[in-house]
C-alpha positions in Angstrom: 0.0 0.0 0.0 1.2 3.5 -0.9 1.8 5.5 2.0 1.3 9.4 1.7 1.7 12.8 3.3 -0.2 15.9 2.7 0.8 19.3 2.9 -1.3 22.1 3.1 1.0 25.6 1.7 0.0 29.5 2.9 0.5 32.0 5.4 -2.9 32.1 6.4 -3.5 28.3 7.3 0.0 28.8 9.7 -1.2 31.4 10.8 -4.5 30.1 11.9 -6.8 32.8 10.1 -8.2 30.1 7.6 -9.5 26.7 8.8 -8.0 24.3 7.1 -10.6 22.0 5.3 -8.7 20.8 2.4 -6.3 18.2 4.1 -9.1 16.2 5.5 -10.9 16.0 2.5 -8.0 15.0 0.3 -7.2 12.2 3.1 -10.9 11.3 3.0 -10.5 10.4 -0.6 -7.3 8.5 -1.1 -7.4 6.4 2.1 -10.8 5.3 0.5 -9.2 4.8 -2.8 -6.9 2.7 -0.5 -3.4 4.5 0.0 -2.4 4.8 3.9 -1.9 8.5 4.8 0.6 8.9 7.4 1.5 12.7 7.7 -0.2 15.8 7.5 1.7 19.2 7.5 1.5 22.8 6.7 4.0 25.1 5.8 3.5 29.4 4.9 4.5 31.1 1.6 8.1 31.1 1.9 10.3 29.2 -0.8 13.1 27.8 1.8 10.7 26.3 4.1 8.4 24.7 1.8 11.5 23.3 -0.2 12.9 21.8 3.2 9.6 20.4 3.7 9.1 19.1 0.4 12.3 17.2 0.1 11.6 15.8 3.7 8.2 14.5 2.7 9.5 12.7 -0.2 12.2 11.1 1.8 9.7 9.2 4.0 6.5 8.7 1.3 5.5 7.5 -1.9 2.9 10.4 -2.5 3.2 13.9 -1.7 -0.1 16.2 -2.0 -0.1 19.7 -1.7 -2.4 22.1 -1.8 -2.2 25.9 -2.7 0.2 28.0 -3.7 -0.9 27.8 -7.3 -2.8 31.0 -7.6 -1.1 34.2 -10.3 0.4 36.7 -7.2 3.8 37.0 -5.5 2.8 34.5 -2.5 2.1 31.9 -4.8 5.5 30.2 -5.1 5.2 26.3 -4.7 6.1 25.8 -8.8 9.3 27.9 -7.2 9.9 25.4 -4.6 8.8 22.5 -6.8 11.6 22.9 -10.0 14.3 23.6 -7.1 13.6 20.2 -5.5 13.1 18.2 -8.9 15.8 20.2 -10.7 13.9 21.5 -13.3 13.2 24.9 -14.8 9.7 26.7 -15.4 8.4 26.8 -18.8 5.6 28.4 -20.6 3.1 26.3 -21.9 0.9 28.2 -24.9 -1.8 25.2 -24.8 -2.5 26.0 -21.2 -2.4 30.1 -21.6 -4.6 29.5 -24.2 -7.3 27.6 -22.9 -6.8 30.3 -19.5 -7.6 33.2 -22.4 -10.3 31.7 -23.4 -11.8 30.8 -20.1 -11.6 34.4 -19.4 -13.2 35.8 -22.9 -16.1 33.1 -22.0 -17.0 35.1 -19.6 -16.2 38.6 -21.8 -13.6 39.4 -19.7 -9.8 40.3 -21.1 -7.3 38.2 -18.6 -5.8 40.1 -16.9 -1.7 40.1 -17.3 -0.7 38.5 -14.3 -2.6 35.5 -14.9 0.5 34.4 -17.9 2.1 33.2 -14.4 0.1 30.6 -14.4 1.3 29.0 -17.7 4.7 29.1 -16.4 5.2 25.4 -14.9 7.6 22.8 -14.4 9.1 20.8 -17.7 8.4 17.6 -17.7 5.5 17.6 -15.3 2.0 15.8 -15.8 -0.6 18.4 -15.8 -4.1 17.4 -13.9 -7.1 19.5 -15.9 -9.3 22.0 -13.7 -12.4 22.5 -15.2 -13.5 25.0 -12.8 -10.4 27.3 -12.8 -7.2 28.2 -14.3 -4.5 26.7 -12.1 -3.9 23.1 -13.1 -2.6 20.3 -10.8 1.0 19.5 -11.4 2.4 15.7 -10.9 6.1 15.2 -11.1 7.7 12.0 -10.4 11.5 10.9 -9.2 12.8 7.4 -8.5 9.5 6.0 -8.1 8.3 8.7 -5.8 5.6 11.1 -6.6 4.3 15.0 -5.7 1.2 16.1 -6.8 0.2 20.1 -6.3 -3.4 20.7 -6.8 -4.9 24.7 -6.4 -6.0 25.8 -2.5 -9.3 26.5 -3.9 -11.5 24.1 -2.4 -13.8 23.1 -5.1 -11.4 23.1 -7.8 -9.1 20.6 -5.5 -12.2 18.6 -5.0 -12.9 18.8 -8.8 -9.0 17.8 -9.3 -9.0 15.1 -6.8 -11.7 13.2 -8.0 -11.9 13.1 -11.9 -8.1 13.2 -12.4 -6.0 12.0 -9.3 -8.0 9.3 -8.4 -8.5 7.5 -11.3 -4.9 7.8 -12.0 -3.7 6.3 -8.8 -6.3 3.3 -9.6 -4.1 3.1 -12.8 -1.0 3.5 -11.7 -0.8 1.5 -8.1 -1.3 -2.0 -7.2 -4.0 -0.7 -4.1 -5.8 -2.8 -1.8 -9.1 -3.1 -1.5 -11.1 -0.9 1.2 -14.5 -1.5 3.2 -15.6 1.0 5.4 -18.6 1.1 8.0 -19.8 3.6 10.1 -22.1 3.2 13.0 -23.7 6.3 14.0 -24.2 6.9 17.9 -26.3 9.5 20.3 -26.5 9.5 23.6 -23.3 8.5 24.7 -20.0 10.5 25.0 -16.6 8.7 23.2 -15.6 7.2 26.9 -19.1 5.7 27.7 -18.8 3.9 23.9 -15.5 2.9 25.0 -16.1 1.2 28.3 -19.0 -0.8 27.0 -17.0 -2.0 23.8 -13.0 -1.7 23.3 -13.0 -4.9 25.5 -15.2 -6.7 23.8 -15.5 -6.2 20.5 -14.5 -8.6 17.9 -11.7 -7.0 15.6 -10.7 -9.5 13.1 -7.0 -9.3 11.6 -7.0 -6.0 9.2 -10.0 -4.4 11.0 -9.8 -1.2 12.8 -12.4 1.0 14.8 -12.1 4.2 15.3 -14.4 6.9 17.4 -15.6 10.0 15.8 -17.2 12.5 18.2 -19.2 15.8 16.9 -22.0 17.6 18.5 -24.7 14.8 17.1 -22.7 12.2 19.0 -20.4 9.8 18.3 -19.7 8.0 14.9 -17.7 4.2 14.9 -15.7 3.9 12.2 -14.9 0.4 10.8 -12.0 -0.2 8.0 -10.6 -2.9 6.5 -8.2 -3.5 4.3 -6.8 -6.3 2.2 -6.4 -8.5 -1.6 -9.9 -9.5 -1.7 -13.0 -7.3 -1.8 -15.5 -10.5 -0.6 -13.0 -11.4 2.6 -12.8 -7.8 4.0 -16.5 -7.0 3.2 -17.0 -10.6 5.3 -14.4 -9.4 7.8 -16.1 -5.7 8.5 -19.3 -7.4 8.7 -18.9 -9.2 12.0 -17.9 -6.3 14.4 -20.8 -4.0 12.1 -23.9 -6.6 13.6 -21.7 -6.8 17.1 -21.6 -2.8 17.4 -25.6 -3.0 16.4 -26.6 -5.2 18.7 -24.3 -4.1 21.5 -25.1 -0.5 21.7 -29.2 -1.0 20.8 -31.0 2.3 20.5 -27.7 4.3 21.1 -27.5 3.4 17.6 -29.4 5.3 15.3 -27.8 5.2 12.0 -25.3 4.3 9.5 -22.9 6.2 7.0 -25.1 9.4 4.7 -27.8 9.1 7.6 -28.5 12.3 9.9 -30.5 12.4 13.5 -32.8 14.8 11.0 -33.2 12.0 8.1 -34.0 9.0 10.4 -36.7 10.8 12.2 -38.0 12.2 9.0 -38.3 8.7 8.1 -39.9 8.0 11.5 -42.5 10.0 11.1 -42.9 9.0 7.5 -43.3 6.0 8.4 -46.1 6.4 11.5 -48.0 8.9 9.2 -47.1 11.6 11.7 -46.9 15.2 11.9 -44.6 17.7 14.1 -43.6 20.8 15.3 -41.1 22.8 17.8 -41.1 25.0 20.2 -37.7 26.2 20.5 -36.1 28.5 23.0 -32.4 28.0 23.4 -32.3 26.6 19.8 -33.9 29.3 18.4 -35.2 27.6 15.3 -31.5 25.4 14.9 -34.1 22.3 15.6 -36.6 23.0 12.9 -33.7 23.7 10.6 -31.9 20.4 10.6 -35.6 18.8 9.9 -36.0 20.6 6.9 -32.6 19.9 5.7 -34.1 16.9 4.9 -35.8 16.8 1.4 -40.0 16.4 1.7 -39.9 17.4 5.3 -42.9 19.1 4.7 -45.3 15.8 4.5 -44.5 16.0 8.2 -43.5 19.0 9.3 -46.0 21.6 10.5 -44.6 24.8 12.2 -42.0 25.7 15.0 -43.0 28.1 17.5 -39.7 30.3 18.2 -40.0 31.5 21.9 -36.9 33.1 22.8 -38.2 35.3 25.7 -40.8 34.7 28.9 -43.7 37.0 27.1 -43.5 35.0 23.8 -43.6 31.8 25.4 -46.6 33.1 27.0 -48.5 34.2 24.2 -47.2 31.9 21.6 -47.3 28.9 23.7 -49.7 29.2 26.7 -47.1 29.2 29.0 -48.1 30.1 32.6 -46.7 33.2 34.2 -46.8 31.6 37.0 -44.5 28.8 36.0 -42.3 31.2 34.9 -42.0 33.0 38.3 -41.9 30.3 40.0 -39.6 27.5 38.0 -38.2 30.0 35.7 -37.6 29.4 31.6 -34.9 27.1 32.0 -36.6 24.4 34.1 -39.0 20.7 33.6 -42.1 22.7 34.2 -41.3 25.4 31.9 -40.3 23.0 29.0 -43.2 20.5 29.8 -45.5 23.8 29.0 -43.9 24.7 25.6 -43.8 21.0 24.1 -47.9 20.7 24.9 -48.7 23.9 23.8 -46.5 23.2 20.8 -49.1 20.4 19.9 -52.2 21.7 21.2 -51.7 25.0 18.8 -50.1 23.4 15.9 -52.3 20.4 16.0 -49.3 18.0 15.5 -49.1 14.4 16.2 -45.8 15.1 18.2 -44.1 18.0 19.2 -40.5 18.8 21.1 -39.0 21.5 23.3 -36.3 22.7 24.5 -35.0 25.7 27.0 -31.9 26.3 28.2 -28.5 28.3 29.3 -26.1 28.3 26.2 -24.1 31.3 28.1 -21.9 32.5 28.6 -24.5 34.7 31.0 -27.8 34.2 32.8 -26.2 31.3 34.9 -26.4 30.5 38.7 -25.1 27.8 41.0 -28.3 26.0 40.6 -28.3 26.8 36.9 -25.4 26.8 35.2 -24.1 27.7 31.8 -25.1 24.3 29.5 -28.1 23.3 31.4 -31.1 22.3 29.0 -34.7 20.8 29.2 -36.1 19.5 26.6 -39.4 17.6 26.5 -41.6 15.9 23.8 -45.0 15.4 23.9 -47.9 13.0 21.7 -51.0 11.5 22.0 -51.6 7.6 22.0 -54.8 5.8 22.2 -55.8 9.2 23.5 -54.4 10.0 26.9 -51.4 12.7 26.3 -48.1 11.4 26.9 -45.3 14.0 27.8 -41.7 13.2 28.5 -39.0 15.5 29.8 -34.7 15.5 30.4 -32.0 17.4 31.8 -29.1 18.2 29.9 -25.7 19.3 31.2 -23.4 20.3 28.1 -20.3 22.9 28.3 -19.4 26.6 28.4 -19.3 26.9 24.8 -22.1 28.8 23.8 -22.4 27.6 19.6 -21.6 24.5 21.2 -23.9 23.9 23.2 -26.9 25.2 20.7 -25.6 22.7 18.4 -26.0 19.9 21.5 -29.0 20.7 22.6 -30.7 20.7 18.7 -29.3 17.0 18.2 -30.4 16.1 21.7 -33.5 16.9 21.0 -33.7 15.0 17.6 -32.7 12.0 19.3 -35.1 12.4 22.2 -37.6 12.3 19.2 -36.1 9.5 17.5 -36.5 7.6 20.9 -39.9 8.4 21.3 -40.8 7.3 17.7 -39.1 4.3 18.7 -41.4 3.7 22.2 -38.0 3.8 23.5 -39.0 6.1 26.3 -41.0 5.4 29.2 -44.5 6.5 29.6 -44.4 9.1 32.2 -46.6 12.2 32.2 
């Protein structure tokens, strides 16, 4: 198996004023296509550093990707760095300043001059065709060691990466085969998971599990890699059901499924009908459901009560509720989710209120405190359900917790998972 490093070039990824994004979708991608990427690295606009780098990354990989550097200005110098490591010179290439003209006259505008930089590149590289822009990916090759420099910008690396690069490598290495599962988890943190399974699970030889926490929970990655696409899919396969039936209604999905899709198809699938009254979310809850696409065969309305008097009049919350539990509290939450269904005349409904911070805290209620509650009707006796929350000091954070706690509270009570307590 190939083994790779990828190197992400510019002052302002260094500097930490852009978030890099383009590393991990570039090791995404080729550890799927099945080469084993072992370094990442980053390295600012300056031609003796990124040449150091480069020649170290070639001394311990078969692949080197980079990314930017590419653009027409001054600070764009990796094709510098590049001919001083391979030894060769910058040319220019009329086929490519060509097709950049007429890119440019597509869109009747004249090019502008400094954009000839761009037809200056290495001799005797392999040029990788952008579609979407007019710096093309650069492949140059010495004693069976390859680096590949494809532009910073995001979609035209994406558009690189995947109709030229990849298909290349499939070509051009002997790669294993790669099968991948992911288990998708709520409701427990990455050490809860880990205490109920690290010492149990059954990893055969080439299998590897990984955790992936994010503010909808945690995901379980399963790889595997060998010769034979039929033995690893077998392989994978085993720990997959063990993970399943391990972890129960923890588990609420598997790779390209959302808290938002499964109970979408929840309620498609009970004929049902929602909607939200949201406090601390602030409509974050109603807009993960209709991220989905035909979330409104189920979806009614979401109430958006972000102070006392709108709860009030929007929701039929008691005053004296408020007074005496205060917003942030079982009573208060329990209120909002049933007048949530009464008004909306939903099947089920969900609530939440809450502290994101970082003010309006007290001992007794401190920042990352939530209560969220659902409510629903069955066989005609109103069944209500509410649960404290206790997330962090972060205050986007803890939005983002409390609107995929609250999906999965749904999901569970879809599911009958939930006991029936008024």
């Amino acid at each position: 198996m190939p083994s790779a490093e990828i190197i992400t070039i510019g002052d302002e990824i260094v500097s930490g004023h852009s978030v890099d994004t383009n590393s991990s979708f570039i090791a995404r991608k080729i550890s799927s296509a099945g080469i084993e990427v072992k370094y990442h690295s980053s390295v600012g606009d300056s031609l003796a550093p990124m040449e150091e780098l480069f020649r170290s990354a070639l001394s311990r990989v078969d692949l080197v990707i980079t990314t930017g550097g590419l653009g027409p200005t001054d600070d764009d110098i990796t094709k510098k760095a590049l001919v001083k490591v391979f030894g060769r010179k910058l040319i220019y290439h009329d086929e490519i300043l060509k097709d950049i003209e007429e890119r440019y006259a597509a869109r009747g505008i004249t090019m502008p001059a400094i954009n000839q930089n761009q037809a200056l590149l290495p001799e005797g590289a392999t040029f990788l065709k952008n579609r979407l822009g007019s710096a093309v990916g650069i492949l140059l090759e010495r004693d069976g060691k390859i680096l590949v420099a494809l532009p910073g910008v995001p979609a035209e690396m994406k558009t690189i990466l995947k109709e030229e690069l990849i298909p290349l490598f499939n070509n051009r290495f002997d790669l294993l085969q790669i099968a991948e599962r992911i288990v998708r988890t709520s409701g427990m943190v990455e050490s809860e998971l880990a205490e109920k399974i690290s010492s149990e699970i059954p990893l055969p030889d080439g299998v590897k599990l990984a955790y992936l926490p994010h503010t909808s929970g945690v995901d379980l990655r399963l790889v595997a890699r060998g010769e034979n696409a039929d033995m690893i899919n077998d392989a994978i396969e085993q720990p997959e059901g063990w993970l399943k039936r391990k972890l129960g209604k923890v588990v609420y999905g598997g790779k390209g499924e959302t808290l938002e899709s499964v109970v979408g198809a929840l309620l498609k699938e009970n004929k049902a009908t929602l909607a939200t009254a949201e406090s601390m979310s602030a409509g974050m809850i109603s807009a993960r459901i209709v991220n989905v696409p035909g979330a409104s065969e189920y979806f009614l309305q979401s109430f958006v009560t972000y102070s006392d008097r709108s709860k009030i009049d929007a929701l039929g919350v008691k005053s004296k509720t408020l007074k005496k539990f205060g917003a942030v509290s079982k009573e208060t939450a329990l209120e909002m989710v049933k007048g949530a269904l009464e008004k909306s005349g939903a099947d089920y409904a969900i609530a939440d209120t809450g502290i994101a911070g970082p003010a309006g805290a007290n001992d007794e209620k401190p920042v990352g405190l939530v209560w969220i509650a659902v409510a629903y009707s069955r066989d005609g006796e109103l069944i209500t359900h509410a649960k404290k929350f206790l997330f962090g000091t972060d205050r986007r954070i803890n939005r983002e917790r409390a609107t995929s706690a609250a999906l999965n509270f749904l999901r569970l009570a879809l599911l009958n998972e939930l006991d029936d307590s008024k």
